[in-house]
PyMOL Python script that loads the backbone (N, CA, C, O; Angstrom):
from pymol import cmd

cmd.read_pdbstr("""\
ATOM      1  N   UNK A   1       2.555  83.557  -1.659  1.00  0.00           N
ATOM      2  CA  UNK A   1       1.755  84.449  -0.856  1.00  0.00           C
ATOM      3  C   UNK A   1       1.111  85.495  -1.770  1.00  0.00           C
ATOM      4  O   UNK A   1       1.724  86.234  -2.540  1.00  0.00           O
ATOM      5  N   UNK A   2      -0.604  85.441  -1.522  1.00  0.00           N
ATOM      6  CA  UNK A   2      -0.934  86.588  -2.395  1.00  0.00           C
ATOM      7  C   UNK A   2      -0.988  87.750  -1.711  1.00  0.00           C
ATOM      8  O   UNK A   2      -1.020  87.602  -0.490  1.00  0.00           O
ATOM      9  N   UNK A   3      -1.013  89.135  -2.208  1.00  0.00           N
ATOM     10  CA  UNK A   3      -0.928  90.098  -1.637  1.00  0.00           C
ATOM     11  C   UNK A   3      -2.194  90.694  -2.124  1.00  0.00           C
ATOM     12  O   UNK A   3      -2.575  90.362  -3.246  1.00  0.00           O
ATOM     13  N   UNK A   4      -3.368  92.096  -0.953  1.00  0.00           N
ATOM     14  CA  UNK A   4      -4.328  92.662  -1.855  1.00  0.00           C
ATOM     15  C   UNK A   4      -3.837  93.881  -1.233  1.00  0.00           C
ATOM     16  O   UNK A   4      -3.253  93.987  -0.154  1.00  0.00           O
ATOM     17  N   UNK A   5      -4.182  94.859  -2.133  1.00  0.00           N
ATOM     18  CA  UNK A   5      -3.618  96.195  -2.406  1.00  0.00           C
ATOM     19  C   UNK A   5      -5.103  97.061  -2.668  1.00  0.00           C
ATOM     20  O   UNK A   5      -6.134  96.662  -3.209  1.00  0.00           O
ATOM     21  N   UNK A   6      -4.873  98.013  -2.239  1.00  0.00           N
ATOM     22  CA  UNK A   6      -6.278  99.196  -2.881  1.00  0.00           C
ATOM     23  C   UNK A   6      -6.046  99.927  -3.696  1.00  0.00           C
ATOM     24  O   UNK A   6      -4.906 100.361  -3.532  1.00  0.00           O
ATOM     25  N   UNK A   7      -6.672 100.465  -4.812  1.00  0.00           N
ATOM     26  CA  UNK A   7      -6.298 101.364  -6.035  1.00  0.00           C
ATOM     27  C   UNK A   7      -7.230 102.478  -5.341  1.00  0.00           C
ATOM     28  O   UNK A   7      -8.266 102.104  -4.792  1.00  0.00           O
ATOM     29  N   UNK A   8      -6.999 103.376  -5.350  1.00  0.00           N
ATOM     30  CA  UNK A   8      -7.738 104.840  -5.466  1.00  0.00           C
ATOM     31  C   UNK A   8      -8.464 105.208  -6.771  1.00  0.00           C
ATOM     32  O   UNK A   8      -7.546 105.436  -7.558  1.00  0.00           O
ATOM     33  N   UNK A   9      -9.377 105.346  -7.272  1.00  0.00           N
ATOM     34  CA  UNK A   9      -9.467 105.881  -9.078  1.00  0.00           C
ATOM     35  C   UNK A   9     -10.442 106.919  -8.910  1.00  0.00           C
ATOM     36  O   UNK A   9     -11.387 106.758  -8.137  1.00  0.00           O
ATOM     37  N   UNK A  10     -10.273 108.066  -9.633  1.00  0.00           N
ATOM     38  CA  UNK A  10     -11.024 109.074 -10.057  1.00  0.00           C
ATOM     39  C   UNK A  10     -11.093 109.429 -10.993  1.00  0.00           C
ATOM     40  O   UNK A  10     -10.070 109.389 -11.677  1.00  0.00           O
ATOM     41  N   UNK A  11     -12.212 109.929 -11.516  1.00  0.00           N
ATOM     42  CA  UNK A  11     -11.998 110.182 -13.067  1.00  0.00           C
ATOM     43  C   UNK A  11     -11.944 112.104 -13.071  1.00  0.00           C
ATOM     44  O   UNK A  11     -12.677 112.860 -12.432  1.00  0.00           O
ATOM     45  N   UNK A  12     -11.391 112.280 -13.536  1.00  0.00           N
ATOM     46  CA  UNK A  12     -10.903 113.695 -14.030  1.00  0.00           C
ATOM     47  C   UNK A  12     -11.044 114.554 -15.252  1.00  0.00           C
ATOM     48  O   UNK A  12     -10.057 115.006 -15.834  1.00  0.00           O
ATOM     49  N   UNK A  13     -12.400 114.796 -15.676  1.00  0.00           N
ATOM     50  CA  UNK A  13     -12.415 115.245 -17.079  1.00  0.00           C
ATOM     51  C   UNK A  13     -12.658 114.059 -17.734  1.00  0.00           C
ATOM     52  O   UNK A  13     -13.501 113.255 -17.335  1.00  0.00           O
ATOM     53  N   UNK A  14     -11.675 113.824 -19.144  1.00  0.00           N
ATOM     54  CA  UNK A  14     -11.739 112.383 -19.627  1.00  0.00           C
ATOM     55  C   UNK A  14     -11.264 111.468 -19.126  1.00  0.00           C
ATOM     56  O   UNK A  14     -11.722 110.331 -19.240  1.00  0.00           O
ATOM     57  N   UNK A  15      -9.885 111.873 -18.232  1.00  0.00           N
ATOM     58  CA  UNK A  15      -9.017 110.408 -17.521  1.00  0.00           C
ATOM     59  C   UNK A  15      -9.949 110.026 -16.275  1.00  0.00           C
ATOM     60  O   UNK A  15     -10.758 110.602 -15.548  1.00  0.00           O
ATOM     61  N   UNK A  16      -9.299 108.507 -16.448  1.00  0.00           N
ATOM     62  CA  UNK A  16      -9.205 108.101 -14.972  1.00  0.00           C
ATOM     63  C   UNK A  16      -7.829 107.965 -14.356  1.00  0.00           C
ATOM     64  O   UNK A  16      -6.947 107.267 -14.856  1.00  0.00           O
ATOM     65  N   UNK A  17      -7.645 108.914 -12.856  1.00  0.00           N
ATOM     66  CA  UNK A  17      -6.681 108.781 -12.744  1.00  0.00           C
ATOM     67  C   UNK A  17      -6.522 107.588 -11.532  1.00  0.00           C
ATOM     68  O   UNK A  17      -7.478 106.825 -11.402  1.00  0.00           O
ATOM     69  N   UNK A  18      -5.723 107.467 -10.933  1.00  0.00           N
ATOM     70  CA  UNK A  18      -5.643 106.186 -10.013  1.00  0.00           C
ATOM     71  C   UNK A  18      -4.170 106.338  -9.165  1.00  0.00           C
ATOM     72  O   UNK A  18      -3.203 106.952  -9.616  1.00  0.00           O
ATOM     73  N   UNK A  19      -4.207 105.505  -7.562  1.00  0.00           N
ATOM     74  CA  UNK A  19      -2.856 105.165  -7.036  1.00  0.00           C
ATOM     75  C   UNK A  19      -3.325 104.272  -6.342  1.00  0.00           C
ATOM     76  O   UNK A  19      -4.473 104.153  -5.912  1.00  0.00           O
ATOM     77  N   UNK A  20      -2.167 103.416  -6.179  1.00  0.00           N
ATOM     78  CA  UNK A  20      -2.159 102.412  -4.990  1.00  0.00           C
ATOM     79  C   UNK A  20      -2.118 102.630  -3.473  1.00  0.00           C
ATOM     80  O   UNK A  20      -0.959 102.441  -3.103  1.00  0.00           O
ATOM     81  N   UNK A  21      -2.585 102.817  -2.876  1.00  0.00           N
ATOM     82  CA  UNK A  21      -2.555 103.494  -1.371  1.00  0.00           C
ATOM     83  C   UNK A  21      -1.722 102.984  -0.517  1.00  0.00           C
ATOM     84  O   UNK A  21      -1.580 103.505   0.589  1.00  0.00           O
ATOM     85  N   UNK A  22      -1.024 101.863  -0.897  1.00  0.00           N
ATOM     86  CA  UNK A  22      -0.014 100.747  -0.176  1.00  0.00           C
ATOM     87  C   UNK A  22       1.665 101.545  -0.176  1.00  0.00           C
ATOM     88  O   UNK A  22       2.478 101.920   0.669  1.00  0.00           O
ATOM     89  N   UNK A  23       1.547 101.508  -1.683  1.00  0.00           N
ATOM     90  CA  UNK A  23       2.877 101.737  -2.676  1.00  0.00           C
ATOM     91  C   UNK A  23       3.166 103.394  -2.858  1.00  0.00           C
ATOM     92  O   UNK A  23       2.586 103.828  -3.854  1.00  0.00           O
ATOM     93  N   UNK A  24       3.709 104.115  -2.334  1.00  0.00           N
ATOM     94  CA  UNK A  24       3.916 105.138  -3.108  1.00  0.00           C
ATOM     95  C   UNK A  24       5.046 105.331  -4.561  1.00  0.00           C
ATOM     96  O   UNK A  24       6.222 105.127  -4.860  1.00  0.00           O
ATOM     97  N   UNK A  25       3.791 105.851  -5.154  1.00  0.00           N
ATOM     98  CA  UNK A  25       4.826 106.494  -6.120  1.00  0.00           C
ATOM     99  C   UNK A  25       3.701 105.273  -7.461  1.00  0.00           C
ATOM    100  O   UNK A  25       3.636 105.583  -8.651  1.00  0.00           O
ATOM    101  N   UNK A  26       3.190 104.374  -7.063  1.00  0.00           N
ATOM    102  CA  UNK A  26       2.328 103.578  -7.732  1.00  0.00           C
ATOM    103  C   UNK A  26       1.235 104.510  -8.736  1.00  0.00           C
ATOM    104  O   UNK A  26       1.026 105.591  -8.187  1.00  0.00           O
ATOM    105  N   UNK A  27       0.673 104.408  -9.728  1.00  0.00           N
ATOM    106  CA  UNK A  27       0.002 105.486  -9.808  1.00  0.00           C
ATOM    107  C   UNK A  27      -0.441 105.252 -11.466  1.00  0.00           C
ATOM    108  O   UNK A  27      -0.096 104.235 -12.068  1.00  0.00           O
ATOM    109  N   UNK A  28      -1.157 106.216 -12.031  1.00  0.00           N
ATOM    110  CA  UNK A  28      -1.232 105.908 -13.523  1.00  0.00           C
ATOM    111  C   UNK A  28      -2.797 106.563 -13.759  1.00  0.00           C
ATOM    112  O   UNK A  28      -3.480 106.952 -12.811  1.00  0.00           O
ATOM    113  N   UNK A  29      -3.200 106.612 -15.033  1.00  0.00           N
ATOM    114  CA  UNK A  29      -3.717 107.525 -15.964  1.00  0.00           C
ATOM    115  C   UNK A  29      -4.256 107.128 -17.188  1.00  0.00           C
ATOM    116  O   UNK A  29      -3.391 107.132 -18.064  1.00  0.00           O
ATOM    117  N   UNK A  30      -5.601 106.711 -17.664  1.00  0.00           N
ATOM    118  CA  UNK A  30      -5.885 106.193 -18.452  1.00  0.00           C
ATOM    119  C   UNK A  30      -7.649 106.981 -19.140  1.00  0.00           C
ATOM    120  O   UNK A  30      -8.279 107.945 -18.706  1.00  0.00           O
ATOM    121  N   UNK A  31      -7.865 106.313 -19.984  1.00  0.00           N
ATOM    122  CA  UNK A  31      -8.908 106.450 -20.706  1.00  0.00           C
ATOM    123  C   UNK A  31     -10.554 106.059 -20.314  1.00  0.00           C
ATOM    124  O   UNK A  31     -11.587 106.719 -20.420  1.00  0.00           O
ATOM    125  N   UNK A  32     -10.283 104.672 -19.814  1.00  0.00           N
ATOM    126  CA  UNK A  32     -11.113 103.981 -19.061  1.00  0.00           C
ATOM    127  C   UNK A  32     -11.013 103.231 -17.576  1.00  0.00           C
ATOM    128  O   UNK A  32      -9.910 102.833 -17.202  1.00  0.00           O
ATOM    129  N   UNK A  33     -11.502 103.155 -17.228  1.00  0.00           N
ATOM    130  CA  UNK A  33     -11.682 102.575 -15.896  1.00  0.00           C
ATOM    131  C   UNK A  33     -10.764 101.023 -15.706  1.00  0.00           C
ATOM    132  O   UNK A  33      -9.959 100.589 -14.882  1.00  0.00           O
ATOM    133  N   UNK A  34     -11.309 100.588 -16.781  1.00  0.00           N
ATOM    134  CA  UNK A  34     -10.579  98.764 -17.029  1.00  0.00           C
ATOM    135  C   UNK A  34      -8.733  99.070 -17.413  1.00  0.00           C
ATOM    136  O   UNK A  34      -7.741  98.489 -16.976  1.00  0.00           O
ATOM    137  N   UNK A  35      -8.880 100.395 -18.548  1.00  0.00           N
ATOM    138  CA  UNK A  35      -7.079 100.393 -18.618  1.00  0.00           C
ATOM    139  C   UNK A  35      -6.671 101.098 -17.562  1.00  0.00           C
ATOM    140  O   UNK A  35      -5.484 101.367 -17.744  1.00  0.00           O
ATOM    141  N   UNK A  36      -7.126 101.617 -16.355  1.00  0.00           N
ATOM    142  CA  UNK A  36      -6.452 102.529 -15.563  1.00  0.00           C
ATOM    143  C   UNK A  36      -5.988 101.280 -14.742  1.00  0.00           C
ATOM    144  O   UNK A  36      -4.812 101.076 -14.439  1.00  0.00           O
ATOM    145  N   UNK A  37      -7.151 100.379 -14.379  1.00  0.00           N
ATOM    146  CA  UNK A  37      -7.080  98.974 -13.723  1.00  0.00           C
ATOM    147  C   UNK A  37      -5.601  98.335 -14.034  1.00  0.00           C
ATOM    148  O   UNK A  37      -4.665  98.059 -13.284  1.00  0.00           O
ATOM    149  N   UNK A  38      -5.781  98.212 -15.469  1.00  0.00           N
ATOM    150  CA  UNK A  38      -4.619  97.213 -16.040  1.00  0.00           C
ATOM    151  C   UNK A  38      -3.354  97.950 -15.584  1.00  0.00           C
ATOM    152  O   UNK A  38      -2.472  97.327 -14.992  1.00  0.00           O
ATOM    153  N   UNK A  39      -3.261  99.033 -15.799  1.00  0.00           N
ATOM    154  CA  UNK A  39      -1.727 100.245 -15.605  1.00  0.00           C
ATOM    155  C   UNK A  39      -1.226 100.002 -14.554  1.00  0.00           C
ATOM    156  O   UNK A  39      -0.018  99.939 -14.323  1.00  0.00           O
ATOM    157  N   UNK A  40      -2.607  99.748 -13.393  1.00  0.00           N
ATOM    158  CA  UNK A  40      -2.226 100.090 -11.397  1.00  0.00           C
ATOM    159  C   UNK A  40      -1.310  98.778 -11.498  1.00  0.00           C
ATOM    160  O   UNK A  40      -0.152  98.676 -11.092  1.00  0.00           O
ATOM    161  N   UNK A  41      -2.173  97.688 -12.198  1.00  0.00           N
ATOM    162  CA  UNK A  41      -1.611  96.561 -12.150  1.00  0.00           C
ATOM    163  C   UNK A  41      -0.182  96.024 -12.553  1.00  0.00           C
ATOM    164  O   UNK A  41       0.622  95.376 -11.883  1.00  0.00           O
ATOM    165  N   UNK A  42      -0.112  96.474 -13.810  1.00  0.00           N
ATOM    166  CA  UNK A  42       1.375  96.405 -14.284  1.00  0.00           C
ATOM    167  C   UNK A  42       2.353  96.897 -13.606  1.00  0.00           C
ATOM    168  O   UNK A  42       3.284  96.106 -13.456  1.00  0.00           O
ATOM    169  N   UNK A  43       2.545  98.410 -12.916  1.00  0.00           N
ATOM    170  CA  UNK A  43       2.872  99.611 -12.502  1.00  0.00           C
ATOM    171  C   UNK A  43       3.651  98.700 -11.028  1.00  0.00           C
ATOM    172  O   UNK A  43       4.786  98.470 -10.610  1.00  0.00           O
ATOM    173  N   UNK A  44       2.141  98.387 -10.611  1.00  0.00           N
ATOM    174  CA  UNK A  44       2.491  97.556  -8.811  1.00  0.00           C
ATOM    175  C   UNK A  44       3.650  96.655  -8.980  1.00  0.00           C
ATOM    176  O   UNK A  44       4.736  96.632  -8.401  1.00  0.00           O
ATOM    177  N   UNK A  45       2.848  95.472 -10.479  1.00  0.00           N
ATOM    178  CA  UNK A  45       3.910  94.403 -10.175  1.00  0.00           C
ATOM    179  C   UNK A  45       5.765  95.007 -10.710  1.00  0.00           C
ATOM    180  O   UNK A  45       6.615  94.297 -10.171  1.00  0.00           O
ATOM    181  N   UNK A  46       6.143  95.712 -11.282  1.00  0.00           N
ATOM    182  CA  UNK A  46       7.136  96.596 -11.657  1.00  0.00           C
ATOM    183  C   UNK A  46       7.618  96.882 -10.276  1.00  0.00           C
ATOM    184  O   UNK A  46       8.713  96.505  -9.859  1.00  0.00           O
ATOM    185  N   UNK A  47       6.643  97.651  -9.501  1.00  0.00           N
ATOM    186  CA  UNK A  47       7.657  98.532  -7.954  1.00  0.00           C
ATOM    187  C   UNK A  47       7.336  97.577  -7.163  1.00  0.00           C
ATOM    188  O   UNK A  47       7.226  97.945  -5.993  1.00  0.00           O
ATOM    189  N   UNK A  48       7.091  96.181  -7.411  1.00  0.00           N
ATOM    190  CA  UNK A  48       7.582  94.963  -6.412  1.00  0.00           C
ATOM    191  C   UNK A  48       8.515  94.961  -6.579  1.00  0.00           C
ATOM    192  O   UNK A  48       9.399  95.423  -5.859  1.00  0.00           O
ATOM    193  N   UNK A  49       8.660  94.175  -8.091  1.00  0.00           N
ATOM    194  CA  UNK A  49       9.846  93.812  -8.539  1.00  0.00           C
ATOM    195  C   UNK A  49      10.784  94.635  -8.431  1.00  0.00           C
ATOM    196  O   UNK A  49      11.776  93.921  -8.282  1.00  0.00           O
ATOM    197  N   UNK A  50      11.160  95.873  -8.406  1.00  0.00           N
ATOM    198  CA  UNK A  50      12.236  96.791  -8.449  1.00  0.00           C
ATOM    199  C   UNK A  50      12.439  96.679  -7.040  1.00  0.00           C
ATOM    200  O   UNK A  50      13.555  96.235  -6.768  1.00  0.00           O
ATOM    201  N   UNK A  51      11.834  96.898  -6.220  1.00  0.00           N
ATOM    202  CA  UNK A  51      11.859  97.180  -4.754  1.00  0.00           C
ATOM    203  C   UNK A  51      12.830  95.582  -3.831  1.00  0.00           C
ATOM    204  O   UNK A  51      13.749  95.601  -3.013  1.00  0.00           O
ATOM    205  N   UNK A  52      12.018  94.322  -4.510  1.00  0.00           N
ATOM    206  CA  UNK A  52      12.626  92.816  -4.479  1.00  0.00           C
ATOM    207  C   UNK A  52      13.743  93.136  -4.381  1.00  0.00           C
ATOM    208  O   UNK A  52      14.401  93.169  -3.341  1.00  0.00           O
ATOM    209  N   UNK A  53      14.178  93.479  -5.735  1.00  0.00           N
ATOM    210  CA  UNK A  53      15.726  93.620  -6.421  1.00  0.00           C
ATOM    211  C   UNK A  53      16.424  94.703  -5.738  1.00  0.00           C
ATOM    212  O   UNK A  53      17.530  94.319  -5.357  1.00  0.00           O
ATOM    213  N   UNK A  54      16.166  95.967  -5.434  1.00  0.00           N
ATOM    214  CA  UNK A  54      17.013  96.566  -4.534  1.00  0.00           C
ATOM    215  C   UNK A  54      17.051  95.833  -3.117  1.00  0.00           C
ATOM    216  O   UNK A  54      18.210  95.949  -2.720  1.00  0.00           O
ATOM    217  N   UNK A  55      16.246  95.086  -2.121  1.00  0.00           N
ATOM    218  CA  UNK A  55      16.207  94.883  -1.236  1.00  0.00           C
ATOM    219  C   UNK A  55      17.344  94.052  -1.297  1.00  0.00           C
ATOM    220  O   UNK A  55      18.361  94.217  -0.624  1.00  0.00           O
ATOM    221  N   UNK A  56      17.110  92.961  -2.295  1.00  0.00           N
ATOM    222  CA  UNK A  56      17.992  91.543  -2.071  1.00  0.00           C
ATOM    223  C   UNK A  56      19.759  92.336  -2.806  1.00  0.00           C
ATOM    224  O   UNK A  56      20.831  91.762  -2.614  1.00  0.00           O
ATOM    225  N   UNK A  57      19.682  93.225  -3.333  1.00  0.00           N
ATOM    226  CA  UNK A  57      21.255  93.716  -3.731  1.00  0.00           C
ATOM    227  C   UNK A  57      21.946  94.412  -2.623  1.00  0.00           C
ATOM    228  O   UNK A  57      23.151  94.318  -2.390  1.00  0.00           O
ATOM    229  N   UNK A  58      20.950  95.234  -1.849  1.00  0.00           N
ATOM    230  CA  UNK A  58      20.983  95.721  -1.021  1.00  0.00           C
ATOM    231  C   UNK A  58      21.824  94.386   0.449  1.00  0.00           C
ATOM    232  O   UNK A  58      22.991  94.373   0.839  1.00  0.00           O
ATOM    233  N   UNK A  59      20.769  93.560   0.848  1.00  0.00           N
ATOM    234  CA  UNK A  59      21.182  92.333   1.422  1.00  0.00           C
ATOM    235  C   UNK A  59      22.743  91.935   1.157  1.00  0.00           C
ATOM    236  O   UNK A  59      23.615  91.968   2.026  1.00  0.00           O
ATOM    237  N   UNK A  60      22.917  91.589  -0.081  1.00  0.00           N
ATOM    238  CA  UNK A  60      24.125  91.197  -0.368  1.00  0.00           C
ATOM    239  C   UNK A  60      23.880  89.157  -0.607  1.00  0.00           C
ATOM    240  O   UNK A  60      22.926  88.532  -1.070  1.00  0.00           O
ATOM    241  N   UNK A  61      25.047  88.740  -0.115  1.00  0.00           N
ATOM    242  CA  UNK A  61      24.705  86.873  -0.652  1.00  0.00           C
ATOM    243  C   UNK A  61      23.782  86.342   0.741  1.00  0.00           C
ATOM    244  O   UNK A  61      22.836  85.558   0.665  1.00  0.00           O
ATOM    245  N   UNK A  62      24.262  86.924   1.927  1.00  0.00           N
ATOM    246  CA  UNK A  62      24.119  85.579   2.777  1.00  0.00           C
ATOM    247  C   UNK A  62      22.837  85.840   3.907  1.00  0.00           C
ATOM    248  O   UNK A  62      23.029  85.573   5.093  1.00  0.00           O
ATOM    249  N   UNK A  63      21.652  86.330   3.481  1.00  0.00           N
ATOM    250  CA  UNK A  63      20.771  86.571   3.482  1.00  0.00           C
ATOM    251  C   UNK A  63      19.480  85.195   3.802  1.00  0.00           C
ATOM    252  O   UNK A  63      19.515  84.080   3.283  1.00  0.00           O
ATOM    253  N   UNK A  64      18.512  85.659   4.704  1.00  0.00           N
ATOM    254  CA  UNK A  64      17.604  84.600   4.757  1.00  0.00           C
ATOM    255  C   UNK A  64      16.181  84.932   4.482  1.00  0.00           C
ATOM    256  O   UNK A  64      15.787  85.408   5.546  1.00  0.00           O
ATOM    257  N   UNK A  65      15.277  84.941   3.706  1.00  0.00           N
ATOM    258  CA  UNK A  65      14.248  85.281   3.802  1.00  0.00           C
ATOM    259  C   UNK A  65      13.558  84.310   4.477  1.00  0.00           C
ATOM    260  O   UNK A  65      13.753  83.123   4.741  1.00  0.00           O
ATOM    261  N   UNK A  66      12.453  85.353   4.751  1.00  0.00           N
ATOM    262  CA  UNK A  66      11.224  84.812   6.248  1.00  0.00           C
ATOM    263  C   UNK A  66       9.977  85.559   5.604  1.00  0.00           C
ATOM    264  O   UNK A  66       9.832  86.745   5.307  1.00  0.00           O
ATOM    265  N   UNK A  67       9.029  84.343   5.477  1.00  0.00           N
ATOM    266  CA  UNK A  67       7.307  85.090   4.840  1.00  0.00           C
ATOM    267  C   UNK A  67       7.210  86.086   6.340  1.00  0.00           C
ATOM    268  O   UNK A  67       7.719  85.611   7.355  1.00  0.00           O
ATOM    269  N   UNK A  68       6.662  87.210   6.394  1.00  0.00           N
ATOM    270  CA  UNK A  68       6.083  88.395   7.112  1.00  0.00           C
ATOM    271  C   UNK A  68       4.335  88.833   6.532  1.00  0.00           C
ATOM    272  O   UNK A  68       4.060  89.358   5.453  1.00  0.00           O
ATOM    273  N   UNK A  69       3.494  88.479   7.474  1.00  0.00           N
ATOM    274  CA  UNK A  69       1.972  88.585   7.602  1.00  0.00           C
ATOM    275  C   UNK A  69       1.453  89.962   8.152  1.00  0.00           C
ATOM    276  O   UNK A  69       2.241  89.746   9.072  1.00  0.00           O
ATOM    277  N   UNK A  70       0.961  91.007   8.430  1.00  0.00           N
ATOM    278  CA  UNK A  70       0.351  91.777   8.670  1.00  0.00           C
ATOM    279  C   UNK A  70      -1.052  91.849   8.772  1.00  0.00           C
ATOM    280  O   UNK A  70      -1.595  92.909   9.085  1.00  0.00           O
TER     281      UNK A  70
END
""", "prot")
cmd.dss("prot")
cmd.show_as("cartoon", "prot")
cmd.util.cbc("prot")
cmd.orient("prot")
């Protein structure tokens, strides 16, 4: 399942700053427009993954996942 997400970006002086509007806490700070891009990107897939991993530790073993659409 792919997921699409919105970045926020503004540039600020020299940075561009940026957040994910989905994710809080997503976020990041760069030079250019393309590395602020790359950061949101890395950043997101990180607080999936962390978020995955607390959910399913959280769960425990005997757990079922189910795809969920919005």
């Amino acid at each position: 399942m792919n997921a699409s997400y919105t970045a926020l970006c503004i540039q600020r002086g020299p940075w561009w700053v940026g957040w994910v509007e989905e994710i809080p806490g997503v976020n990041a700070q760069e030079k250019t427009q393309p590395e602020l891009m790359a950061s949101l990107q890395r950043v997101l897939a990180e607080a999936l993954e962390f978020n995955r991993k607390e959910a399913r530790d959280a769960a425990g073993k005997d757990y079922i996942e189910q795809p969920l659409a919005v």
